[in-house]
N, C-alpha and C positions, 0 to 999 in steps of 0.2 A: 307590864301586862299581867302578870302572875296576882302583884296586888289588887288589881282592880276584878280579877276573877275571885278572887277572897272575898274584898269586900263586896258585888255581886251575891256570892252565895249567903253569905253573911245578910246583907237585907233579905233574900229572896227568907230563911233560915226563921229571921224576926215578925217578918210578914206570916209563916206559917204558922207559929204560936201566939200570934195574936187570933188570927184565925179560929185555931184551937176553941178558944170562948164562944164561939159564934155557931159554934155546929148543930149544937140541940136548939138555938134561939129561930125566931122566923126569917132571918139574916135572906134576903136576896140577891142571887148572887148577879155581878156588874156585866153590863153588855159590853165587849169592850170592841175597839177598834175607830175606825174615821166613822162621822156619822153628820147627816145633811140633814137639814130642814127646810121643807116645803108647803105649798099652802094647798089646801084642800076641801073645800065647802060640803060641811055640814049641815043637813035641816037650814039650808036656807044660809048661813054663817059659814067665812072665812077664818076655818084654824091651821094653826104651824101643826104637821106632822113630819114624826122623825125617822127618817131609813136609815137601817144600821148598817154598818158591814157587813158582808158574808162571805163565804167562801164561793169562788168561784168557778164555774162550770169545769170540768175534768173530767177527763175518760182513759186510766191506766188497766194496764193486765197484772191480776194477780198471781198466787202460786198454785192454781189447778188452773189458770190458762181463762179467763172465766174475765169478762169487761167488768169493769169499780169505772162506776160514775157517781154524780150526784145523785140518781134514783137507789142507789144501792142504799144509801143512807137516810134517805127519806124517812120525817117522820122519827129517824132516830136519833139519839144522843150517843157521839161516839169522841175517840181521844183518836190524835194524831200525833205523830210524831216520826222522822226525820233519819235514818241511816245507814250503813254500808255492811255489809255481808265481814268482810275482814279488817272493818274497823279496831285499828289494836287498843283504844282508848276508852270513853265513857258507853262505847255503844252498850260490850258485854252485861256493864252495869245499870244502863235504863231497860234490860228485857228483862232481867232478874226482875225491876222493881215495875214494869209491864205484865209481867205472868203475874204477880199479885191481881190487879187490876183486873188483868180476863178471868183468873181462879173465881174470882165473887162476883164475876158478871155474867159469865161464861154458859148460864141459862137464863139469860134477859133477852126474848126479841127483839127488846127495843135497843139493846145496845147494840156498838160493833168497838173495834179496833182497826187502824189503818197507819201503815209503816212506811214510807216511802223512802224506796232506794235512793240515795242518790249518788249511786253509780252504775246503774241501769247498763253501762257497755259490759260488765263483769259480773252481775248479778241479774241473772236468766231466769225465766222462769225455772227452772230446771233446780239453779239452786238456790230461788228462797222456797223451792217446794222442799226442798231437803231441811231448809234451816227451820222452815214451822213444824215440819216432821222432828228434828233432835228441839224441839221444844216443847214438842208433845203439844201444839196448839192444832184448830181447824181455822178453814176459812170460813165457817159457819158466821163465825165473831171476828177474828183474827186475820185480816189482808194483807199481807205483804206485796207492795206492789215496785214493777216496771215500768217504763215506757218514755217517754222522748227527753231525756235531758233536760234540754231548756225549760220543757214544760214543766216539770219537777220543780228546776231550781225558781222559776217564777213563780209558782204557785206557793211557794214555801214561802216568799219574801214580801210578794205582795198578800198575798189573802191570809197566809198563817202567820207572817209579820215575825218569820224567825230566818235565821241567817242559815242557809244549805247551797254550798257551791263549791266547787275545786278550788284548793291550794296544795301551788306542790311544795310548798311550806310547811304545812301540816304533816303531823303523822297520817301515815297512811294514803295522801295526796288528798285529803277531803278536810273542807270545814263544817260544821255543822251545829247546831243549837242542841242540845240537852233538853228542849222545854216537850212536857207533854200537855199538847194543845185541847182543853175539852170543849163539843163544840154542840149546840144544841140541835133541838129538830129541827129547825126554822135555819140553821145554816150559819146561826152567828157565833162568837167566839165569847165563852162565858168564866173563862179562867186558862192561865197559865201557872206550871208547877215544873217545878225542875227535877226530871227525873232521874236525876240519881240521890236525891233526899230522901231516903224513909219517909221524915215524918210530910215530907210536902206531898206526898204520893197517897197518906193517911188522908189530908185533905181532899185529894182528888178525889178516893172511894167515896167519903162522906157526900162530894156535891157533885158525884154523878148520882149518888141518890135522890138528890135534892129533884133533879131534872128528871130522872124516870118517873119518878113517883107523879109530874105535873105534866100534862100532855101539854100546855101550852106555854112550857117555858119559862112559866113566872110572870110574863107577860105576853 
């Protein structure tokens, strides 16, 4: 297991500085997830149109108590990502390389940030208002959010397509993915970067620029 998280990081690592070369070029960035094609008449003509995956419809509380739905994020380009208040593991080390992220966004409208517990029975509102407070972050940008378990861990595995669920195997009884998910206006998923990489977290800043800067996306 330990190997295969090596070598994991190791592409994820190669993939970043290939990357690297692509930043300043017109590069656009991939729609990723399941995606269907169907017919749709045109002026008169039958053409294949494509629907991508999105994220799907949600409604957790964050830490001023305050509903995070899809409308919160409307229109916006925001990064997700996945975990536990006393997580003793990688959590510590993806808000480190998160507070970059909202540092240089952190007066973008059009951005946000959004964290999802997934230990919601432990993690109150109460205290991720404490943990955004020892972070020095707002929910202006920055949601930390609560709310039903199941919906959590299904939202995570089908629409964010990352791995967030109990093991009492795991340190600290939780498993959870490392990736910070960036996801455009339109609600579809336009990269994954593992957040505890510096430099994959580089790329992130760079192509959430790519997406503020385009109201429609790229496409």
């Amino acid at each position: 297991m330990k190997n295969l998280v090596k070598i994991y990081s190791l592409l994820l690592l190669l993939i970043a500085m290939g990357a690297c070369d692509q930043v300043k070029s017109d590069y656009e960035l991939p729609i990723l997830g399941r995606k269907e094609y169907v017919d749709k008449v045109v002026d008169g003509k039958t053409v294949k149109d494509t629907i991508y995956h999105t994220i799907a419809e949600f409604e957790f509380v964050n830490q001023d108590s305050s509903i995070v739905n899809n409308t919160t994020f409307a229109n916006k380009v925001y990064v997700a990502d996945f975990f536990f208040t006393s997580c003793p593991t990688i959590c510590p080390v993806m808000k480190k390389q998160m507070l970059r992220v909202y540092e240089k966004y952190n007066d973008n409208p059009n951005f946000a940030i959004l964290s999802h517990s997934i230990d919601p029975e432990h993690d109150t509102v109460a205290l991720l208002n404490d943990f955004a407070q020892r972070l020095g972050v707002t929910s202006d940008t920055w949601h930390f959010v609560t709310g039903d378990k199941d919906e959590i861990y299904d939202i995570g595995e089908k629409s964010y397509m990352v791995v967030a669920n109990e093991d009492p195997n795991a340190p600290g009884g939780f498993i959870h993915s490392g990736a910070f998910i960036l996801v455009d206006q339109k609600g579809r998923i336009r990269g994954v970067y593992d957040g505890t990489v510096p430099e994959q977290v580089d790329i992130l800043i760079n192509d959430i620029a790519r997406l503020t800067k385009k109201p429609d996306a790229n496409t």
